[in-house]
N, C-alpha and C positions, 0 to 999 in steps of 0.2 A: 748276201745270198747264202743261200744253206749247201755246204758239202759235206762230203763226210772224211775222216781224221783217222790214219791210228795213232792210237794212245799206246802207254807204254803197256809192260807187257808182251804176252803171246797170247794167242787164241783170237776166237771171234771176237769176242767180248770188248777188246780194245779198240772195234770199228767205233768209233762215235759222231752222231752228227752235232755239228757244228756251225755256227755264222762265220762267214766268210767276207773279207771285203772284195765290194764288186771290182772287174777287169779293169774297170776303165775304159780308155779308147784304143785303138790297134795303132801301134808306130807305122813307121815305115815295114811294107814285108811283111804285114799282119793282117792277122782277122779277126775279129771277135763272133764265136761261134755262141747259141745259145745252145746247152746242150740238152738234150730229151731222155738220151735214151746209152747205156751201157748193155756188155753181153761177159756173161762171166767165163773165166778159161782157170784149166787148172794154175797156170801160171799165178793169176789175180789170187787164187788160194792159198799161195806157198806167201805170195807176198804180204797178203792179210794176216795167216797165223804164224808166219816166221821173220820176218824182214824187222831189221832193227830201224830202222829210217824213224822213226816217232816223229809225229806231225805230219807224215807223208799222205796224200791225197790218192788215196788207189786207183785202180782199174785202170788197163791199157785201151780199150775198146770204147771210143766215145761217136756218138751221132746226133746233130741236130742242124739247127739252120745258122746261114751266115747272117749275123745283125750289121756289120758294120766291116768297112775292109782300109787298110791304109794305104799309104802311097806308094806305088808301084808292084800293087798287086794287079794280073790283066786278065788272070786265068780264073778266079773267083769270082763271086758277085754278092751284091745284097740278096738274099730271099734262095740262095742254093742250098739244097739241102747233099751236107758234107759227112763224110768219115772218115775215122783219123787212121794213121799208120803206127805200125805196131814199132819199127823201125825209120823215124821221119828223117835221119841221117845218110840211109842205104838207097838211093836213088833206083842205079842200076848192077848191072855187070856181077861179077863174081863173088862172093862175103868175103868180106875186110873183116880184119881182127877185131871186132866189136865186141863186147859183152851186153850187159845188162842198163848202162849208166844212162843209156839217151832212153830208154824202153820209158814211156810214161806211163805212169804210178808204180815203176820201180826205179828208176835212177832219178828221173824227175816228177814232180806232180801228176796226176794221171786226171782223171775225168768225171770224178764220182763226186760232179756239184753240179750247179745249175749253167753257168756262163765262164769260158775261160776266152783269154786272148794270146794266141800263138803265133809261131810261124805260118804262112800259108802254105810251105811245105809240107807241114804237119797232118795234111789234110788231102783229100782227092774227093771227088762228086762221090754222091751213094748212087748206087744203081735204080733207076728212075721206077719212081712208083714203090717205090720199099718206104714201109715204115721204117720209122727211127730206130726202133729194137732190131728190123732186120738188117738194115745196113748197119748199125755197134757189130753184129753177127760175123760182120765180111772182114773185120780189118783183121782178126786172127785166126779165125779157124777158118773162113771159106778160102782166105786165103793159103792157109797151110795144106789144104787138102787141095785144092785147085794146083799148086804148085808142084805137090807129092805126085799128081797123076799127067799132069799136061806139061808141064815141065820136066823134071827127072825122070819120068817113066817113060814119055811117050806116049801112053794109053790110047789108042784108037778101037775101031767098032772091028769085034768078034774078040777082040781080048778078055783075061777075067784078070777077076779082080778082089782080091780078099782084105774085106775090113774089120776091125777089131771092135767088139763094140754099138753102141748106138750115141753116145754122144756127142757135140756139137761137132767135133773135124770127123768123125767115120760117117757121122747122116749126110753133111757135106759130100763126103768123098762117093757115097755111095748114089748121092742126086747127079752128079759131075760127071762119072762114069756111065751111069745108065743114057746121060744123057748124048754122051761121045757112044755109045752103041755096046758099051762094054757089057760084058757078064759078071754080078757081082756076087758075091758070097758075106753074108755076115755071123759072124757070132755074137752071142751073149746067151746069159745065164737062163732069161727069162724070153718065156716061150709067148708069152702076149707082147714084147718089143719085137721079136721076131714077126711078131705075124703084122706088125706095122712096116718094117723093114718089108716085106713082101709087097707089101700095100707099095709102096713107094718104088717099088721096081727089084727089087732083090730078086736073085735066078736060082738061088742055093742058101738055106741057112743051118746052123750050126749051133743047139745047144750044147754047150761047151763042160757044162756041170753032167751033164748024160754022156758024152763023147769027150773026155778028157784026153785023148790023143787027136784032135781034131784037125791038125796037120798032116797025117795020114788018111783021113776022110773030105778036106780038101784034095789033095793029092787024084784018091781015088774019083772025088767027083769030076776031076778033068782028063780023067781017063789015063793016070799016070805022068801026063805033062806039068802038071803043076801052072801056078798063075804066075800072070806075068808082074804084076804088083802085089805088096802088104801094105799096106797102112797100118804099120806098127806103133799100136798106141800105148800096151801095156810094159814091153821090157825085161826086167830081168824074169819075169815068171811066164813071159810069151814068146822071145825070141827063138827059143831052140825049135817049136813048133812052126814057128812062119816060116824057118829053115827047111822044117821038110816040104810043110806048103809051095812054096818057091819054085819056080823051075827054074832049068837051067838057062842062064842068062838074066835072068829076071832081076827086079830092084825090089828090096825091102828100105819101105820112107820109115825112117825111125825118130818118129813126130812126138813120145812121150814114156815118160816110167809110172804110169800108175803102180805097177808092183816091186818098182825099184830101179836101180841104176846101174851095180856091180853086176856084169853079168861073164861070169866063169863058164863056157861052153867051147866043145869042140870047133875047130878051124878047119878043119877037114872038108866037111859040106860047101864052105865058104868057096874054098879052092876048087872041088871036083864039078862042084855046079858053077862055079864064076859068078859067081851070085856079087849083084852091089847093093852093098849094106850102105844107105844113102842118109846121112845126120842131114834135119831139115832142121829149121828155126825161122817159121811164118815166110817172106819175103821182100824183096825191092819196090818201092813206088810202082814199077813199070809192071812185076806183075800183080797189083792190086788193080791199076787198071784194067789189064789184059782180064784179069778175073771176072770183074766188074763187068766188059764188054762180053764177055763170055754168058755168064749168070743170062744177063737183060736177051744174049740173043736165044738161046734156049727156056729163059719164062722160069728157072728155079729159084724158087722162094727158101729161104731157110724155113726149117720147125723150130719155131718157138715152143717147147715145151709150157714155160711156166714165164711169170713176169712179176716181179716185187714193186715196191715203191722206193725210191732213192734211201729213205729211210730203213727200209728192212733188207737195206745191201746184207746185215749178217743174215738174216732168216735165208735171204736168196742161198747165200753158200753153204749154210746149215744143208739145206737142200739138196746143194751138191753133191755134200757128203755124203746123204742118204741113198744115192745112186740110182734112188728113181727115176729121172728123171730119163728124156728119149729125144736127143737135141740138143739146142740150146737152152737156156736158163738167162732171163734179163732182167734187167730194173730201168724202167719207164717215171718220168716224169715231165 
């Protein structure tokens, strides 16, 4: 079967595809999924152009159908169409000291070939009626954003809600919300994303390159109260702003560093607002389901921005880069 490899090296370059020996048949506990379709995350980027693993099999996000299941699997079936977890170790309850090691296409083999055979663990139903690309979508970013707001926040209807951003966890975060009744606010650079953001339910948006203090124009859009949520994607060159954004009590989800990690700011806000600065990392089987059940009962579809072929796994993340993109970004096969 064809997957794809890195090679050694750093950069894109060392993505290579590959012949593969087929899965074989699923032991005891298994499944053999045919897989379709992946959904890229920054994550899959760091491990593409940085991760020393050579021969490792990328991408955390896989979706396709069940070919074949072994013995005492009860919860699966022939012909379901599945998606994997980003965490297939974390069932429920609280984060356990885990790192990276179980995360697949980073500690283990990831999903960027044709058929693998796994745990059945590994795995939960797609939300019914979703493409393959849209269910790859759900295992890390809908679920990172579903969790940021329904889970640690709380978010319910007349709350708001400030997203960073337009790709794949803030378009999530911002369908999720509108659809729990909230009021959301988006930022980015580009005033044609915004005006899709709007399209999509947004109540307030924010070019950020025009408004570079845009945590005081949040602020002032709630009438001084500040929102009850961030979905903080950007980091060390966004936090101090989602700080003033923030009301008092409120949770900032601190879901990623697009502009870095270090981040040197006042503690003061922290304390005076009681602010919970909330470290998220995707979630538990139970809320991917919860997710999953969520999604199907409100009819939100991911945006697919763009879609590659297994083969142009590098073009797809080239792409990435270029930060056009309004969404997700997948590769279908």
């Amino acid at each position: 079967m064809i997957g794809i490899q890195l090679g050694d090296g750093t950069g894109l370059d060392r993505l290579r595809e590959v012949q593969l020996p087929g899965p074989g048949d699923p032991g005891p506990g298994e499944i053999r999924v045919r897989l379709h379709a992946t959904s890229l995350n920054f994550h899959d980027y760091h491990v593409a152009t940085a991760s020393k693993a050579t021969g490792r099999i990328p991408m955390a996000d896989g979706a396709g159908v069940v070919e074949a299941v072994g013995a005492g699997v009860s919860d699966l079936r022939v012909g379901d169409h599945v998606t994997s977890l980003f965490f297939p170790g974390w069932t429920e309850g609280t984060p356990p000291p885990i790192g990276l090691e179980t995360v697949p296409g980073d500690g283990i083999d990831g999903y960027a070939r044709e058929a693998v055979v796994a745990p059945a663990t590994h795995f939960t139903l797609a939300p019914p009626g979703y493409t393959h690309a849209e269910a790859a979508a759900v295992t890390t970013a809908g679920v990172t954003a579903w969790r940021a707001l329904v889970v640690d926040a709380g978010i319910k209807s007349d709350d708001t809600v400030l997203v960073l951003g337009t790709g794949g966890v803030s378009i999530f975060a911002l369908q999720i919300a509108t659809a729990l009744g909230a009021r959301v606010v988006v930022t980015s650079s580009s005033d044609a994303k915004l005006e899709r953001a709007r399209a999509l339910g947004a109540a307030h948006t924010i070019n950020y390159r025009r408004e570079p203090g845009w945590g005081q124009a949040v602020l002032d859009w709630t009438g001084g109260q500040g929102v009850h949520c961030v979905v903080e994607t950007g980091g060390t060159g966004t936090l101090a702003e989602s700080m003033t954004a923030v009301r008092s009590g409120g949770t900032i989800s601190v879901i990623g560093m697009y502009t870095g990690s270090s981040v040197p700011f006042d503690l003061l806000p922290i304390l005076f607002k009681q602010v919970r600065l909330q470290g998220l990392l995707v979630g538990t089987r139970q809320h991917q389901e919860a997710c999953i059940r969520d999604l199907a009962a409100h009819s939100i579809r991911p945006v697919i921005d763009k879609s590659f072929p297994l083969g142009g796994l590098a073009d797809a993340f080239r792409y990435q880069e270029s930060g056009e993109h309004f969404g997700k970004i997948c590769a279908e096969w």
